[in-house]
Z-matrix of the N, CA and C atoms (Angstrom, degrees):
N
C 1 1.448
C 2 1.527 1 111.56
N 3 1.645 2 105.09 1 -36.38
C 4 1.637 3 91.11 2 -179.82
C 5 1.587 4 123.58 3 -67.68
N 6 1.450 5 105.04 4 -22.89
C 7 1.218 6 115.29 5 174.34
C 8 1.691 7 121.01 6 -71.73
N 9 0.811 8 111.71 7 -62.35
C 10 1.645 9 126.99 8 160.08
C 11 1.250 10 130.53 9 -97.44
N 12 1.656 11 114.93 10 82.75
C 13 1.505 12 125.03 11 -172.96
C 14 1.855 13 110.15 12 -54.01
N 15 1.360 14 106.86 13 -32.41
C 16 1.341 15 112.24 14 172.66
C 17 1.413 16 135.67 15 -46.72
N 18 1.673 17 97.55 16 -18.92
C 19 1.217 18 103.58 17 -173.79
C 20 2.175 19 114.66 18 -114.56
N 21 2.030 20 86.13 19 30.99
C 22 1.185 21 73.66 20 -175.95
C 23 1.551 22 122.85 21 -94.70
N 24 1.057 23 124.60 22 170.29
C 25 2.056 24 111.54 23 168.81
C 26 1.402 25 122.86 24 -47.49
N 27 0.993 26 101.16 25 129.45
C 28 1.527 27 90.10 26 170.50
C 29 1.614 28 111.57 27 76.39
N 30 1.335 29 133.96 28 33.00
C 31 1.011 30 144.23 29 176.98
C 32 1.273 31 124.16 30 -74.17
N 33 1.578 32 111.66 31 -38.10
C 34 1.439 33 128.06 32 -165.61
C 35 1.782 34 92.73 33 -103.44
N 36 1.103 35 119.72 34 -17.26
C 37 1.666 36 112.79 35 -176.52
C 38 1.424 37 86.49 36 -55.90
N 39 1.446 38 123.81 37 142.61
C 40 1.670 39 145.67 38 142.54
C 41 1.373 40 101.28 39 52.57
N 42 1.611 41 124.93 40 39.47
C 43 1.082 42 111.58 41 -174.93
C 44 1.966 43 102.43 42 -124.65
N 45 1.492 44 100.55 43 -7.72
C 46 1.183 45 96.47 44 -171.74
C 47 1.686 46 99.42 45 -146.29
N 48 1.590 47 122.59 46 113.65
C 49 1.696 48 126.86 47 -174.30
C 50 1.334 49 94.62 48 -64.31
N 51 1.408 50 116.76 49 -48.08
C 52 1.750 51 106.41 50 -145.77
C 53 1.641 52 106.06 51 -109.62
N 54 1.147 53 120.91 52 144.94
C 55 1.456 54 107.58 53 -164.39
C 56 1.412 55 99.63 54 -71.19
N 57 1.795 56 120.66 55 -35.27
C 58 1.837 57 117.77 56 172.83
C 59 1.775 58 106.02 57 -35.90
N 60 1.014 59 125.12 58 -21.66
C 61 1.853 60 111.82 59 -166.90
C 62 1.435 61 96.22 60 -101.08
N 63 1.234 62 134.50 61 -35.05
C 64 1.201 63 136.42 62 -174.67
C 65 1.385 64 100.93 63 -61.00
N 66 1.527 65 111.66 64 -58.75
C 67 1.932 66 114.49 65 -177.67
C 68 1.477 67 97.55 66 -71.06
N 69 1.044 68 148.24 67 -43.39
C 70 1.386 69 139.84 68 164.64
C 71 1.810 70 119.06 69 -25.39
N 72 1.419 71 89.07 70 -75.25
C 73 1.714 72 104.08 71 162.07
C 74 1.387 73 120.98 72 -27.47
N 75 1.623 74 122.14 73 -74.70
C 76 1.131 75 120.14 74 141.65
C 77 1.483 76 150.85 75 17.25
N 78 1.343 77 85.45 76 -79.25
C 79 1.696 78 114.62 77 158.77
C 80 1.120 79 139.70 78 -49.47
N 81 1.856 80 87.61 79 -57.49
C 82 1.382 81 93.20 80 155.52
C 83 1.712 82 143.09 81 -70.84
N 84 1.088 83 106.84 82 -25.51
C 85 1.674 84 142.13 83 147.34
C 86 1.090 85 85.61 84 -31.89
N 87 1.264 86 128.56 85 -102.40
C 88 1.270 87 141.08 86 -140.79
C 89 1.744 88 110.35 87 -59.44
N 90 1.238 89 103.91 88 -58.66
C 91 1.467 90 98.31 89 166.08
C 92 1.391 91 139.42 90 -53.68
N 93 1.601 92 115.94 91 -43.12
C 94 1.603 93 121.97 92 140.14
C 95 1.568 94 114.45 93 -32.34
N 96 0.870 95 137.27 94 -77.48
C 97 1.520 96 125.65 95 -172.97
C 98 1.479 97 109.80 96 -60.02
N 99 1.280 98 128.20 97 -36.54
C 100 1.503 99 107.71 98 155.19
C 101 1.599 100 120.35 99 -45.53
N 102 0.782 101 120.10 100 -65.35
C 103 1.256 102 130.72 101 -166.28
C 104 1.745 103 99.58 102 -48.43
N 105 1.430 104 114.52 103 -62.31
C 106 1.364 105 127.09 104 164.32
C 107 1.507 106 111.00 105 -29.24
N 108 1.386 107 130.77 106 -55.44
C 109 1.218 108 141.01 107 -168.79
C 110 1.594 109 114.48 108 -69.30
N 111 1.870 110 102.73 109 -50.40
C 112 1.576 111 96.69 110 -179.83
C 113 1.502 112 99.61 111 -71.53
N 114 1.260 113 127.22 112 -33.77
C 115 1.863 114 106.80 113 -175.87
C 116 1.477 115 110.51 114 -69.18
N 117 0.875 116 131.74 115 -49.91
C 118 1.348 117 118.95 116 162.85
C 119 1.266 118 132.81 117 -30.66
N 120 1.580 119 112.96 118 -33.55
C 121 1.451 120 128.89 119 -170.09
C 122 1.581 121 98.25 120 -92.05
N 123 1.293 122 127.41 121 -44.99
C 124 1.254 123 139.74 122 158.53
C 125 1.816 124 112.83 123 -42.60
N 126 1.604 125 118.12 124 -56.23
C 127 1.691 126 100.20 125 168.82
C 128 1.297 127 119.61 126 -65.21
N 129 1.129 128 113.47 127 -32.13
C 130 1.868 129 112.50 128 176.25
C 131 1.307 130 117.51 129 -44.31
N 132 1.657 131 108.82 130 -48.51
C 133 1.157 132 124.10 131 -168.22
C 134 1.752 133 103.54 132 -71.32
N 135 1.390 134 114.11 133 -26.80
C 136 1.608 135 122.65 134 -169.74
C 137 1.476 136 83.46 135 -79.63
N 138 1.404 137 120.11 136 -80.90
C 139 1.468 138 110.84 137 -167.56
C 140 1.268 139 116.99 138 -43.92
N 141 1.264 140 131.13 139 -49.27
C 142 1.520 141 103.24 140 162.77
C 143 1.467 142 135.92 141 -36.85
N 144 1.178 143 113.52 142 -45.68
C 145 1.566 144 115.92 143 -150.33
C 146 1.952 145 89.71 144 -85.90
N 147 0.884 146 127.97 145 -17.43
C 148 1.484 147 145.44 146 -169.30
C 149 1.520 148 91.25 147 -75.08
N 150 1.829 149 99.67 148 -50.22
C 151 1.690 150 97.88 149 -158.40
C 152 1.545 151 101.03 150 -78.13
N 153 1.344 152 122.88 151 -34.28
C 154 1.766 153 114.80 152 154.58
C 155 1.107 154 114.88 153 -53.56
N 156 1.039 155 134.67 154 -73.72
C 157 1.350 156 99.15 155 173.62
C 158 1.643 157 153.58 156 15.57
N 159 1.636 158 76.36 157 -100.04
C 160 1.696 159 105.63 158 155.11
C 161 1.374 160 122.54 159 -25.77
N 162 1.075 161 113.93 160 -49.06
C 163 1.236 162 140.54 161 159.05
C 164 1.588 163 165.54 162 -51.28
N 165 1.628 164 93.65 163 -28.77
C 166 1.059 165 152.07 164 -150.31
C 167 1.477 166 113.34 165 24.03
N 168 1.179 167 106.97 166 52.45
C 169 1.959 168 102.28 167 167.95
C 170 1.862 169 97.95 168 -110.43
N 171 1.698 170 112.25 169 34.20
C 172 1.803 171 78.83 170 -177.67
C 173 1.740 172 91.90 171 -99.60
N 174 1.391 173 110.54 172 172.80
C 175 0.988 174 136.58 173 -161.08
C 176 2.042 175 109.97 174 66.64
N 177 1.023 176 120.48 175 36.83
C 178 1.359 177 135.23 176 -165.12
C 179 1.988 178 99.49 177 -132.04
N 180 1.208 179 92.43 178 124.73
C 181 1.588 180 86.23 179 -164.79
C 182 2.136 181 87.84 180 -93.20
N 183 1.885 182 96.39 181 125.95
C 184 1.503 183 94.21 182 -175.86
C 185 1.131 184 104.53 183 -82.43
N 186 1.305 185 140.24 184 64.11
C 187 1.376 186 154.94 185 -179.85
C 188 1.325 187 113.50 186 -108.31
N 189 1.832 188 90.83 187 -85.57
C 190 1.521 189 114.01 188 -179.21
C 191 1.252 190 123.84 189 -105.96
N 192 1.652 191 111.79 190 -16.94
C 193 1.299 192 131.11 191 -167.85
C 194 1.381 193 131.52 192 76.84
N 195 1.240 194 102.10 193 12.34
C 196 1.770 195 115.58 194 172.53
C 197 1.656 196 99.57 195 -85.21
N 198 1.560 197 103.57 196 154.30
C 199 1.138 198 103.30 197 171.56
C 200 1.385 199 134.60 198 -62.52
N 201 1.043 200 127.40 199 169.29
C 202 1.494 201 122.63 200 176.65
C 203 1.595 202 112.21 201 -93.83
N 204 1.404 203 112.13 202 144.10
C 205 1.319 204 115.10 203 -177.43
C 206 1.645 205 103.45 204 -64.00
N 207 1.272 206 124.69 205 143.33
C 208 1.980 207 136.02 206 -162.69
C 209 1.466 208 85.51 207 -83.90
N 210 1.869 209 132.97 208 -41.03
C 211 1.389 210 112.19 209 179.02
C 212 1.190 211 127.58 210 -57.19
N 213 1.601 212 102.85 211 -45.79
C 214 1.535 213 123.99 212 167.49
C 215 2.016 214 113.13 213 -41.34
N 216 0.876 215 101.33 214 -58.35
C 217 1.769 216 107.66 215 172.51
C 218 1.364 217 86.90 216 -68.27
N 219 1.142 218 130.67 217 -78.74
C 220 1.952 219 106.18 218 -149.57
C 221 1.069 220 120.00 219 -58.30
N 222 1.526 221 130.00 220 -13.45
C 223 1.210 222 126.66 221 160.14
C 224 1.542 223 123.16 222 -93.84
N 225 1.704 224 119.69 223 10.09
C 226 1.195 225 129.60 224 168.61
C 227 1.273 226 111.91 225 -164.38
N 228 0.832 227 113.79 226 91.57
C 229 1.843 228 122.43 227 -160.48
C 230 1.700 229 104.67 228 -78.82
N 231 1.207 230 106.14 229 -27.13
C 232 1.507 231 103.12 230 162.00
C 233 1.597 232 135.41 231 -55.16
N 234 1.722 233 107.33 232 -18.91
C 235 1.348 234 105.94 233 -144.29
C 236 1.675 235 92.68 234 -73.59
N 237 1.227 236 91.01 235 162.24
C 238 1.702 237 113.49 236 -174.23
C 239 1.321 238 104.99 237 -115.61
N 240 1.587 239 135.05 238 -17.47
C 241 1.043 240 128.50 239 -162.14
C 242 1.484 241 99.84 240 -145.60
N 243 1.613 242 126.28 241 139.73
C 244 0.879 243 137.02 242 163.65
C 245 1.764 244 108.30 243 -46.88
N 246 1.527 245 104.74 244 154.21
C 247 1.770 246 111.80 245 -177.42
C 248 1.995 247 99.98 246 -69.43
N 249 0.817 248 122.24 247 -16.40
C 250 1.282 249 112.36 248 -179.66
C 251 1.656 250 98.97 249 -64.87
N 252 1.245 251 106.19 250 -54.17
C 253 1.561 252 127.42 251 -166.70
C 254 1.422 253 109.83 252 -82.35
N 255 1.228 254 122.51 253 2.06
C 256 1.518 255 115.36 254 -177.33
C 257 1.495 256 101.16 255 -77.94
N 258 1.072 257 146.59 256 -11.70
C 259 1.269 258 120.65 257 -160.88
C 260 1.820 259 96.37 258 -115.82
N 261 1.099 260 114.02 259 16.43
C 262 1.580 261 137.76 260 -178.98
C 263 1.004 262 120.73 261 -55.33
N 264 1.775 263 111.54 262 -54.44
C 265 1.192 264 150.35 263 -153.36
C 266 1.381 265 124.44 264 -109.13
């Protein structure tokens, strides 16, 4: 609850006259945790590609182990997986 007030009891008692703000609320709810979800999915993807690095397997698709296409990274420097393999994961 401390984390997500939204999800407390009794939230919607006397907190909203018109049912438009309640589905509004909602909405907004709902769209916040998207947003929440792709950045999250977005650092994973950073900490990975960091931890190749480190490593030296980045630009190495952890799939098949062929390299990754250099357009493919410059337009997503995160990627972990070759475009064959992106939809893998």
């Amino acid at each position: 609850m401390k984390e997500d007030p939204y999800l407390e009891s009794g939230r919607t008692e006397g907190n909203s006259e018109y049912m438009d703000e309640a589905i509004l609320e909602d909405t907004r709810k709902s769209v916040s945790d998207a947003r929440m979800g792709v950045g999250s999915g977005m650092l994973i993807q950073v900490k990975k590609a960091l931890a190749a690095i480190k490593i030296g397997k980045y630009g190495i698709c952890e799939v098949c182990g062929k390299p990754i296409d250099k357009a493919r990274l410059k337009a997503y420097p995160q990627a972990t997986t070759c475009l064959e393999h992106a939809d893998d994961k």
